[in-house]
C-alpha positions as CSV (number, residue, x, y, z in Angstrom):
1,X,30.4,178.6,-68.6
2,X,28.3,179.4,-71.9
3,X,29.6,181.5,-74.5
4,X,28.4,184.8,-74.5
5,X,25.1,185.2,-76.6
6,X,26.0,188.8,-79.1
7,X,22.6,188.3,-80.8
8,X,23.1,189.2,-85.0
9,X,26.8,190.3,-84.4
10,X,30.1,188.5,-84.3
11,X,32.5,190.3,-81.6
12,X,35.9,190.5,-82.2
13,X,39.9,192.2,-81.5
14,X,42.9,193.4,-83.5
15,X,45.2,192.2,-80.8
16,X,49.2,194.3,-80.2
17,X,51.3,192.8,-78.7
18,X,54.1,195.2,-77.8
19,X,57.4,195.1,-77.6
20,X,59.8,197.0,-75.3
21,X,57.0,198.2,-73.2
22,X,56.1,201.1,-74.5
23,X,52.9,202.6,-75.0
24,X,51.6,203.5,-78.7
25,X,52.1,207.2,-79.3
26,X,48.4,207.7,-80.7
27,X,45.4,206.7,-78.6
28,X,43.4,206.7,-82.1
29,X,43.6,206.8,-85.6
30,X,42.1,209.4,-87.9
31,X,39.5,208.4,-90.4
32,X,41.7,207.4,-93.4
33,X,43.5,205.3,-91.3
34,X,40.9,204.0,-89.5
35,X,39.5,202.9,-92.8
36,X,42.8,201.9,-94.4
37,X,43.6,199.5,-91.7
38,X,40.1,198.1,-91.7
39,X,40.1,196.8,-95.5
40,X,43.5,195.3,-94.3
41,X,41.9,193.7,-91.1
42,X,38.6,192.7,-93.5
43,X,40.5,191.7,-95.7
44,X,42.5,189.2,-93.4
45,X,39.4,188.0,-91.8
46,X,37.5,187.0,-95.4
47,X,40.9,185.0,-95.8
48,X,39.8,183.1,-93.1
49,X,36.9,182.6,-93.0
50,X,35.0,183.7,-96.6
51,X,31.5,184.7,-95.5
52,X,32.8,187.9,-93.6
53,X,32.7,189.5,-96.9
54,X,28.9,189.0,-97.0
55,X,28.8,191.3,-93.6
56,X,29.0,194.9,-92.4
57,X,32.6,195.4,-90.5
58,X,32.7,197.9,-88.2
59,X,35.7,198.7,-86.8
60,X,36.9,201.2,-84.2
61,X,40.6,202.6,-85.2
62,X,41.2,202.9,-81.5
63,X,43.0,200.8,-79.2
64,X,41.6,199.3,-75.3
65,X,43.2,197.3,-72.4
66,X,41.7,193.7,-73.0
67,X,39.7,194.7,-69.5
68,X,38.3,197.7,-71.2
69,X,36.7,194.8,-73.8
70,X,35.7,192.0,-71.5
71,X,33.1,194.2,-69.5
72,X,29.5,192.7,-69.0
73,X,27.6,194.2,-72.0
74,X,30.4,194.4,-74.3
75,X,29.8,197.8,-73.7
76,X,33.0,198.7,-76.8
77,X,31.4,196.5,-79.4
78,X,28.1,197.7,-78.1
79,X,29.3,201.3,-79.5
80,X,30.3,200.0,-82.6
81,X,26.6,198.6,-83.0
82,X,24.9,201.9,-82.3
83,X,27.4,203.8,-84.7
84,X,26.2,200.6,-87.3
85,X,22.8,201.2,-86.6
86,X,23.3,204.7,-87.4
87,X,25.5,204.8,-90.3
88,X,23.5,205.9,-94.2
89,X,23.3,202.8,-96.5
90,X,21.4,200.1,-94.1
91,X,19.9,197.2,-96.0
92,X,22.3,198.2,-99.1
93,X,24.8,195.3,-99.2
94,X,27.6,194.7,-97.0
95,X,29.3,197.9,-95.7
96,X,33.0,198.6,-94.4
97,X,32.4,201.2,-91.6
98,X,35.6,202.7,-89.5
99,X,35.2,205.2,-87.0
100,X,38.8,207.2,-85.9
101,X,39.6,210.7,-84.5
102,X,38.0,213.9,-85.2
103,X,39.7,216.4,-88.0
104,X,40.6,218.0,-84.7
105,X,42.5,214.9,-83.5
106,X,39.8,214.5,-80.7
107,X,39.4,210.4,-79.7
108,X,35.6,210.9,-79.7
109,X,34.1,209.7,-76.2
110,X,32.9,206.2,-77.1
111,X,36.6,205.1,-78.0
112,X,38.5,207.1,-75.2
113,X,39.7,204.4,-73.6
114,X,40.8,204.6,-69.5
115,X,44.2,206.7,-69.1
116,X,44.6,203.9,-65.6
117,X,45.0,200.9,-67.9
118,X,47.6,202.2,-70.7
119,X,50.5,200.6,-69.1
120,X,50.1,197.0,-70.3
121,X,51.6,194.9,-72.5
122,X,48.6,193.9,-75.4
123,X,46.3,196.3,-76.6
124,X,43.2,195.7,-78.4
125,X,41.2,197.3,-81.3
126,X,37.7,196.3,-81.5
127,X,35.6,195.3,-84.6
128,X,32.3,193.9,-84.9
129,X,30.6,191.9,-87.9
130,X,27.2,191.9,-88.8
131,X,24.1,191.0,-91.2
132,X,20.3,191.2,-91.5
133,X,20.3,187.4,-91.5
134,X,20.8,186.2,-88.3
135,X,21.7,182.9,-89.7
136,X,24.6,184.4,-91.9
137,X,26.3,186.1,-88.7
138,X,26.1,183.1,-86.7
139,X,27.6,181.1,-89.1
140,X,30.3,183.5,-89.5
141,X,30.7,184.2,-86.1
142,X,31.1,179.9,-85.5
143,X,33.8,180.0,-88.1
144,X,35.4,182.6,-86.8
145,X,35.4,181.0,-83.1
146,X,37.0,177.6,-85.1
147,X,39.8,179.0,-86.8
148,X,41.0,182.7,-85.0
149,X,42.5,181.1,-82.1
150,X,44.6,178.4,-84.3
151,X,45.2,180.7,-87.3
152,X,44.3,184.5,-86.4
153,X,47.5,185.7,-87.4
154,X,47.4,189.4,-88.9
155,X,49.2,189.8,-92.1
156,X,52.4,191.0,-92.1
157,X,51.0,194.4,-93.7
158,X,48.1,194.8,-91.7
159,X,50.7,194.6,-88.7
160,X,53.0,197.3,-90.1
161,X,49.9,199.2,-91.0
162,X,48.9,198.9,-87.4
163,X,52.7,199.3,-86.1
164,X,52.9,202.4,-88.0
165,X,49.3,204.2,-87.4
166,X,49.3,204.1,-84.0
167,X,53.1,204.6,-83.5
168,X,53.9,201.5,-81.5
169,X,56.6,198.8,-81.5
170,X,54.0,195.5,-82.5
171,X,56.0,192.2,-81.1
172,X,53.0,189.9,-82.5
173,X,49.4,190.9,-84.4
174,X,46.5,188.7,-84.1
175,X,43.0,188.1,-84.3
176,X,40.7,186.9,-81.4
177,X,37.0,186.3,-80.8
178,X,36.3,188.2,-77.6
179,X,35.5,184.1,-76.4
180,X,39.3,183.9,-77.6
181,X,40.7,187.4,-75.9
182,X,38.4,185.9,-72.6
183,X,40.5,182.5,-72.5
184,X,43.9,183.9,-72.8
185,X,42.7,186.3,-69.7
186,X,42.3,183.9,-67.8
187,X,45.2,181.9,-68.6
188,X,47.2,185.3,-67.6
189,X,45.2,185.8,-64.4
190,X,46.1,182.4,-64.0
191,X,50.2,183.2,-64.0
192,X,49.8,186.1,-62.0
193,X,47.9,184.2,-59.1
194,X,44.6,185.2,-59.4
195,X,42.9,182.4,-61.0
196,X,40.5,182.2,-57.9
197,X,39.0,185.3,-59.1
198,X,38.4,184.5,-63.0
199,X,34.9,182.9,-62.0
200,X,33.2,186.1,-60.9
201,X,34.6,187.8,-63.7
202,X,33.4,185.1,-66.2
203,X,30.0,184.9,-64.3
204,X,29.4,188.7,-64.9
205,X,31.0,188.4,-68.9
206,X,28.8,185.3,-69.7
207,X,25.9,184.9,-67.3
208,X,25.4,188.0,-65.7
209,X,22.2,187.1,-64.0
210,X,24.0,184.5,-62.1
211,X,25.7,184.5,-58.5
212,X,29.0,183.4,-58.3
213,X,31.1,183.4,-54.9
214,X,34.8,183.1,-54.0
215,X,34.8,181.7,-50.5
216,X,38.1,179.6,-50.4
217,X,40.9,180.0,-47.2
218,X,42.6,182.2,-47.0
219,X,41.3,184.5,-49.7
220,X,39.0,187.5,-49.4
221,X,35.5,186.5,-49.4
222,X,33.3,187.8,-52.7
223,X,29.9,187.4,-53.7
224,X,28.8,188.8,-57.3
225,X,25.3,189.4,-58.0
226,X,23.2,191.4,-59.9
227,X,25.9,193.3,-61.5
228,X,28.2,194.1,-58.4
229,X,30.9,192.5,-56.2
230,X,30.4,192.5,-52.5
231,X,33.3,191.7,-50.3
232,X,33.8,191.1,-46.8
233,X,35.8,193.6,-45.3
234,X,36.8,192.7,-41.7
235,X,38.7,194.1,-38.8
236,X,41.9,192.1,-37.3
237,X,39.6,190.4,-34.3
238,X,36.5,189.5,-37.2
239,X,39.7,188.7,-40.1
240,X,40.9,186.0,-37.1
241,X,38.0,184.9,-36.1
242,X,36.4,184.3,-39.7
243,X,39.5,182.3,-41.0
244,X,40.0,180.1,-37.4
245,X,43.0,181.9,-36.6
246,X,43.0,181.6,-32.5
247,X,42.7,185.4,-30.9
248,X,45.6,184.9,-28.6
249,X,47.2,184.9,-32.4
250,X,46.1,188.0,-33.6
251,X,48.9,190.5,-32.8
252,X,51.4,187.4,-33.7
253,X,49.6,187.4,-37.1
254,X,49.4,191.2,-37.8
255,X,51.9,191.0,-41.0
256,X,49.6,188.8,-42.6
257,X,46.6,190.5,-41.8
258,X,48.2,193.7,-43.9
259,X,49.1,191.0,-46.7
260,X,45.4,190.4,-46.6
261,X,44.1,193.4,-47.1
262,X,46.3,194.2,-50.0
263,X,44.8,191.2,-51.5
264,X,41.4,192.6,-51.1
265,X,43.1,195.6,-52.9
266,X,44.2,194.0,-56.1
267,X,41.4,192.0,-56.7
268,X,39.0,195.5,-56.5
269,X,41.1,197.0,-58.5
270,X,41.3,193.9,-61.2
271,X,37.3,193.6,-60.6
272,X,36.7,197.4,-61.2
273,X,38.9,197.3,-64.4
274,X,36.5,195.3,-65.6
275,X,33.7,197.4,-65.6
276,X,32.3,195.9,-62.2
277,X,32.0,198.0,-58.9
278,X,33.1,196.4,-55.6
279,X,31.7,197.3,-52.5
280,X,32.8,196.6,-49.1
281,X,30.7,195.2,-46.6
282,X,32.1,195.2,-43.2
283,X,32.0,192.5,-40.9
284,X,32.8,192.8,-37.5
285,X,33.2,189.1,-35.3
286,X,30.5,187.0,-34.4
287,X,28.5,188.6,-37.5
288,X,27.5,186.0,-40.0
289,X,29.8,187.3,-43.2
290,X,28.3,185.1,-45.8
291,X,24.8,185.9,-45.2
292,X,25.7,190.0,-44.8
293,X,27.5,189.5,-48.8
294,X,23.7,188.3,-49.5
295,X,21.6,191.5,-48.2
């Protein structure tokens, strides 16, 4: 699959690892720490890779589930361009530009992230680098897809910055390309068993025009296309029938029927975590299931 295609910005995470479980006390930062953590964060990255310094960083002192990221249309970084876009000085030199909480202590809509996805284990905060030069981002954004991955260590201040902003026990602080946070996703989704579904995520990330099935005994039956998830949702005599089970064995096979459909539960709510709605089409026996996920 093709590497997503950000156009004159590089996309990239402050990833938190946390220890102990617990979630950071502050969903965002305010502006002065918003900005003091992001000339620690630019300041990392231009370590690594020199020509970030020759680019706007924008950075978003707020922290996501790595779902809340890898959502077709990046739509986080996608707010940190607009705010860019926005922001006095365009065309002025390179510009540091953090966006935190209100003087109220209001997370401001764009960076409210999903109160059903705080219970994990990393958090992210995005930032996003960018130029007039398309050439110069691309370049930058290259180097930074080289070295993050091997060497994307934060610094041990930026991490206490972090650790102490947000009010959160940081086990490890790092630096991914949203390519990078993508990979270790699916290595994850991977351990926990749901590696057949990575594809249609990854379809809808890096080729969203694409259709991409999962059609593989005994799973669920998917189809994503044009921006949503179909899935076959079938009654005992149309489950057994669909997946060769004989119908004298239906009653015998009731148990794993259930374990079935709590399947098809997890992966929605995995697929709707990432930004893509799942609907259920249901498909009764003798009805061609395949060609029903294609209406």
């Amino acid at each position: 699959m093709s590497k997503p295609d950000p156009g004159m910005n590089a996309l990239g995470v402050l990833a938190l690892e946390l220890a102990g479980g617990d979630a950071p006390r502050h969903a965002a930062l305010s502006s002065e720490q918003a900005g003091e953590l992001a000339e620690r964060v630019g300041r990392d990255l231009a370590k690594l890779v020199p020509g970030v310094s020759g680019l706007d960083f924008v950075f978003a002192g707020a922290h996501f589930d790595p779902a809340e990221v890898l959502r077709p249309g990046w739509p986080v970084h996608r707010r940190l361009e607009e705010l860019q876009m926005r922001a006095p000085g365009r065309n002025q030199g390179p510009r540091m530009l953090a966006f935190g909480a209100g003087a109220d202590g209001d997370v401001p809509l764009p960076f409210q992230a999903d109160a059903a996805l705080t219970g994990g284990g990393l958090r992210v905060v995005p930032f996003l680098l960018t130029g007039t030069e398309v050439a110069q981002t691309q370049a930058v954004a290259e180097a930074l897809e080289d070295v993050l991955l091997a060497q994307g260590m934060a610094q041990p201040d930026t991490a206490l910055q972090a650790q102490t902003a947000f009010g959160a026990q940081i086990e490890h602080a790092r630096y991914f390309t949203v390519n990078d946070l993508a990979a270790m996703m699916s290595m994850q989704y991977d351990n926990q068993g749901l590696a057949a579904l990575w594809p249609l995520i990854e379809t809808a990330l890096m080729a969203p025009q694409d259709a991409q099935w999962l059609d593989s005994t005994p799973e669920p039956l998917l189809r994503y296309a044009d921006g949503e998830v179909r899935m076959a949702l079938f009654d005992p005599a149309g489950w057994c029938a669909f997946y060769n089970h004989g119908t004298g064995d239906c009653d015998r096979l009731q148990g794993i029927y259930e374990q079935y459909l709590m399947r098809q539960r997890q992966m929605a709510a995995v697929l709707e975590a990432h930004g893509l709605p799942v609907l259920f089409v249901h498909c009764e026996a003798g009805q061609d299931a395949r060609a029903l996920l294609t209406k």
